[in-house]
FIMAR-108478 format. One record per residue (C-alpha): residue in one letter; x, y, z. Coordinates in steps of 0.5 Angstrom, whole numbers, padded with zeros to 4 digits, always signed. Layout:
BEGIN
aXYZ
...
END
This chain:
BEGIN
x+0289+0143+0222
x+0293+0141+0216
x+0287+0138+0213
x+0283+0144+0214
x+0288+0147+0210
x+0289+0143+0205
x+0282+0142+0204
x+0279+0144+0197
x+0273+0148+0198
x+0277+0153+0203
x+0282+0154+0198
x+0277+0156+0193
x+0273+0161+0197
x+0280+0164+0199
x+0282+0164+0191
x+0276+0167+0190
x+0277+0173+0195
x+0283+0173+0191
x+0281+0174+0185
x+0275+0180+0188
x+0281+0184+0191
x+0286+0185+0185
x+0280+0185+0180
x+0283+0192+0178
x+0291+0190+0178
x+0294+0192+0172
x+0295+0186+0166
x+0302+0185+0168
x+0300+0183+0175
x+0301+0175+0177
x+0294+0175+0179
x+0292+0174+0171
x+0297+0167+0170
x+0293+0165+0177
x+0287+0166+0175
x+0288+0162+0168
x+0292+0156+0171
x+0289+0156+0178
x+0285+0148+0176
x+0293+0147+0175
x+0296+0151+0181
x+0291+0149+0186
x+0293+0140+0185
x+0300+0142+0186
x+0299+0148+0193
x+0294+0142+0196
x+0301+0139+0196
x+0306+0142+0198
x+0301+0145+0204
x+0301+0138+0206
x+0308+0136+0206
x+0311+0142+0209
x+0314+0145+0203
x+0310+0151+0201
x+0314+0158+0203
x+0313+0165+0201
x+0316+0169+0196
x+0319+0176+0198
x+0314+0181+0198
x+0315+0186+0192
x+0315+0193+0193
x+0311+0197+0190
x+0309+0205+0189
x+0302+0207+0188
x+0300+0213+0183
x+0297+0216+0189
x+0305+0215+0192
x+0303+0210+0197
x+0308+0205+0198
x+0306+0198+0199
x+0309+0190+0200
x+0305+0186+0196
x+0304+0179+0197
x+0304+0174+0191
x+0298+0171+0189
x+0298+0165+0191
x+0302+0167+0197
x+0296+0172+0199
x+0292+0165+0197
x+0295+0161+0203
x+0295+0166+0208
x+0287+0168+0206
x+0287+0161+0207
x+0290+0161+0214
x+0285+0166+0217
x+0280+0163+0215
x+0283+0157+0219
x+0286+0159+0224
x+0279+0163+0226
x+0277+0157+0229
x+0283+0156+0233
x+0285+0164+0236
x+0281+0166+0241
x+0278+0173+0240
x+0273+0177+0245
x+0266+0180+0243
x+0270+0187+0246
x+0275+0187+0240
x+0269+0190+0234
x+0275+0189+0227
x+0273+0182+0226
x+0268+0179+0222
x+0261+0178+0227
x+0263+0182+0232
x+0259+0189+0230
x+0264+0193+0226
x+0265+0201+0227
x+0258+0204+0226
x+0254+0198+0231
x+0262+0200+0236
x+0260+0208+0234
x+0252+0207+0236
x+0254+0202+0242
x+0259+0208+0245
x+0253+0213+0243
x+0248+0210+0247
x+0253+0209+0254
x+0255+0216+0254
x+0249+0217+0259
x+0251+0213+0264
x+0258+0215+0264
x+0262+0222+0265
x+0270+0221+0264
x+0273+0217+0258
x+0280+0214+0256
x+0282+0214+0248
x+0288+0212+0245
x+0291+0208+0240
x+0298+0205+0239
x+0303+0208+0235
x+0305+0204+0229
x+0301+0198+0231
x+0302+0194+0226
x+0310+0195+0225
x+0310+0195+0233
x+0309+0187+0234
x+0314+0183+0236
x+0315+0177+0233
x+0318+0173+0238
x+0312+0175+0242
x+0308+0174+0238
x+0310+0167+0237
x+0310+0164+0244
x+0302+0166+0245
x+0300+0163+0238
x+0304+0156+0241
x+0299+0156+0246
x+0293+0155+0241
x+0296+0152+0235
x+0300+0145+0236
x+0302+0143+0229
x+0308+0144+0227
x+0307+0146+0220
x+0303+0151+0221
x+0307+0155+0226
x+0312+0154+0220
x+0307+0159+0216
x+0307+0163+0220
x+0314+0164+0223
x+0315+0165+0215
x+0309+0170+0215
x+0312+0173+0220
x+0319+0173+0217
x+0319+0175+0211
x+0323+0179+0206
x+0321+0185+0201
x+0325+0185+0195
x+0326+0192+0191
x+0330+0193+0185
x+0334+0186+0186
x+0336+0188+0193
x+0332+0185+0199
x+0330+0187+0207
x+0328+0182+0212
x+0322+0184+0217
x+0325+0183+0224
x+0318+0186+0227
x+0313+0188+0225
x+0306+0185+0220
x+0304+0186+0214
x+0299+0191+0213
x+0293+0190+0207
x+0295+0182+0208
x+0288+0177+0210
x+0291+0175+0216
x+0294+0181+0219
x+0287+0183+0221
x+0287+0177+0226
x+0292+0176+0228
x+0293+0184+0231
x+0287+0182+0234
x+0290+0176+0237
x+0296+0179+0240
x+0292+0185+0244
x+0287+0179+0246
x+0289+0179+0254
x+0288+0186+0255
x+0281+0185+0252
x+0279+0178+0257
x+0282+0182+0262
x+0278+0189+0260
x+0271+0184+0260
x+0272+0184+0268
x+0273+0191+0269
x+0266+0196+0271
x+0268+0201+0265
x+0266+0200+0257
x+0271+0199+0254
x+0272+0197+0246
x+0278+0196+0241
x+0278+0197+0233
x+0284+0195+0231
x+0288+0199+0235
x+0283+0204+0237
x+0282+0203+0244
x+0276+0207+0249
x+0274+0207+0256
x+0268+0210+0258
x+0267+0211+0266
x+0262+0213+0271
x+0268+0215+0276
x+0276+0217+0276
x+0278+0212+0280
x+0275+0206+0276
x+0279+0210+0269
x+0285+0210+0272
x+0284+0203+0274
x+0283+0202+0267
x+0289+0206+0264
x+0293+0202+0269
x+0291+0196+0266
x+0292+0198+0259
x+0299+0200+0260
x+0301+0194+0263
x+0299+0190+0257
x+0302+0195+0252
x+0309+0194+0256
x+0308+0186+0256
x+0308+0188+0249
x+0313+0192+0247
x+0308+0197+0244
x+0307+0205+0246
x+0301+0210+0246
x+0300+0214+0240
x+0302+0221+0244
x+0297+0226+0239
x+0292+0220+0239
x+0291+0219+0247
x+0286+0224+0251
x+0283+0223+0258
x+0278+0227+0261
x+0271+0230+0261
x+0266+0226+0256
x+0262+0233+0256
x+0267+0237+0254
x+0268+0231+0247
x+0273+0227+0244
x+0273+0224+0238
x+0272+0216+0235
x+0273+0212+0228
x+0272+0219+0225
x+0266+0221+0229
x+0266+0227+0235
x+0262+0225+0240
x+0260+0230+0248
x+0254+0232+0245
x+0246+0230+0245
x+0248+0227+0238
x+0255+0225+0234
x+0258+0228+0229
x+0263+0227+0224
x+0269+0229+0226
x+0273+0236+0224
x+0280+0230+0222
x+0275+0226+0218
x+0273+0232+0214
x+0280+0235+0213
x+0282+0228+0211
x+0276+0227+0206
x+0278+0234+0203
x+0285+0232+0202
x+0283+0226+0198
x+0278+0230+0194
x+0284+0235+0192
x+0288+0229+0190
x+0283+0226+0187
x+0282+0233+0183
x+0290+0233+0181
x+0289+0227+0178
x+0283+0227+0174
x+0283+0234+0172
x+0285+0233+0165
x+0279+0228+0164
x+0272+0232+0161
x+0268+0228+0167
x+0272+0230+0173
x+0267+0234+0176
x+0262+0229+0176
x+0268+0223+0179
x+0269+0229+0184
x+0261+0229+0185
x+0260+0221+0186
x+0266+0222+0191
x+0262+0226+0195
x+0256+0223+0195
x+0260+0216+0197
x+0262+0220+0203
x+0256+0223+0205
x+0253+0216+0204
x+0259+0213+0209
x+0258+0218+0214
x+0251+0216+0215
x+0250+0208+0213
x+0250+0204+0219
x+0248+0210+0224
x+0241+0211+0227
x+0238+0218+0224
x+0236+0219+0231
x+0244+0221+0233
x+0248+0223+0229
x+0248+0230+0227
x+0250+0231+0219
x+0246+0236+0215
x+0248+0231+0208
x+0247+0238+0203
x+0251+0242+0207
x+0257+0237+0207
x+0256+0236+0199
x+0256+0244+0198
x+0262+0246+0202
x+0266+0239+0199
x+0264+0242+0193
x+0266+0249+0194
x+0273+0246+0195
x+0273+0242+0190
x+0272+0247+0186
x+0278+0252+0188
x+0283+0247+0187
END
């Protein structure tokens, strides 16, 4: 596995997803010097990764102009652990029902997938957990990836990724629990960490699907949901995880409920009444912050467009219900009245 991780073409195809993701990081961000000296950085990380000397930095906290507060891994570090996920994707087991990961369909294909059970079912289960990310126990976490990995030197990155400390104004916080969010490896290993109850999900007779943290079931009968909701249960307490309580709903499909942004219960889907409210709060701040500028009716117009564009990519015409000029004039109007 260390040669996997130390192997040269994999450091330069993380390295470049590096580069593609902080293209826009202010002039002063450690991204520039990696770039720059990466021919002499690279020699030295193949190095220490296969001699077990590598260790992360203190993530920095940082305050975007939206005022999002964020942990930011240093570039090489990012480097390692892009690294890591494309290792260890080989390693982890993953089931076809959890649709996040790369080559398992995506929202729209799990949004199209649910559309078309919805005849041959009438009750469904939704819910997702509370703080999913910040809920994961570490220690948990770690006895199930001893199982698949055996390399000590890697189960050492990742107890350090795991482990790690934020620095802010020279003070500095461990993380007892918890993965890093906008990190290229947490999306695989929160995947991994509810795996169980996907396997176990697979046997059952009711649709079930995870994205992330979203999880739904669709069945045919009350008996055959309630079995499922058992099962789910079972694993969140295993787990140490809780329920979103305003994001759980169980009932009727006919009287709707709402998906990864899409309301479903009718003859087609739409897109959801909380999808809209939180595109229109993006569109009064993006307003705020682009007012002054002589182009920001034409910024707030491509804003509009790129949403409408996303609400409808992906989606067969022939299910979705969504009248694009419609949308565009009522986001505009409100765009218009902040």
């Amino acid at each position: 596995m260390i040669n996997e991780l130390t192997n040269a073409k994999l450091l330069d195809e993380s390295f470049s997803g590096l580069c593609k993701q902080r293209k826009h990081f202010p002039v002063n961000s450690d991204v520039w010097h990696c770039r720059f000296h990466w021919k002499s950085i690279k020699p030295k990380l193949i190095r220490d990764l296969s001699t077990n000397r590598f260790t992360f930095q203190p993530l920095q906290k940082v305050t975007k102009a939206s005022g999002e507060v964020i942990h930011l891994w240093t570039s090489i570090d990012s480097v390692v652990l892009k690294l890591l996920s494309l290792v260890l994707l080989h390693y982890l087991p993953s089931s076809k029902l959890c649709t996040h990961l790369k080559g398992h369909g995506g929202s729209k294909q799990t949004v199209t997938s649910i559309q078309a059970e919805i005849p041959n079912n009438t009750f469904v289960f939704r819910t997702d957990v509370k703080s999913y990310y910040e809920s994961i126990n570490h220690e948990i976490l770690l006895d199930k990836l001893s199982v698949y990995i055996k390399n000590k030197m890697v189960m050492n990155l990742l107890a350090q990724y795991l482990k790690r400390s934020v620095e802010s104004g020279g003070l500095f916080k461990d993380i007892k629990q918890g993965i890093s969010s906008g990190c290229p490896l947490s999306p695989l290993i929160s995947s991994f960490y509810l795996y169980e109850l996907d396997k176990e999900m697979e046997g059952k007779p009711v649709y079930y699907r995870r994205y992330m943290d979203d999880i739904i079931v669709l069945s045919p009968s009350r008996w055959k949901l309630r079995k499922a909701i058992r099962t789910v249960n079972q694993h969140f307490e295993k787990l140490k995880l809780k329920q979103h309580p305003d994001k759980t709903d169980i009932g009727r499909i006919s009287n709707g409920f709402d998906f990864l942004g899409y309301q479903f219960g009718q003859e087609k889907i739409t897109v959801s009444k909380r999808t809209v409210q939180n595109h229109i709060r993006r569109i009064s701040w993006l307003y705020e912050q682009k007012k002054h500028l002589p182009n920001w009716q034409m910024l707030l117009d491509d804003y509009r467009q790129h949403w409408v564009t996303w609400a409808l990519s992906g989606i067969p015409s022939s299910i979705i219900n969504l009248d694009s000029e419609y949308v565009n004039l009522r986001l505009f109007l409100i765009s218009t009245r902040c």
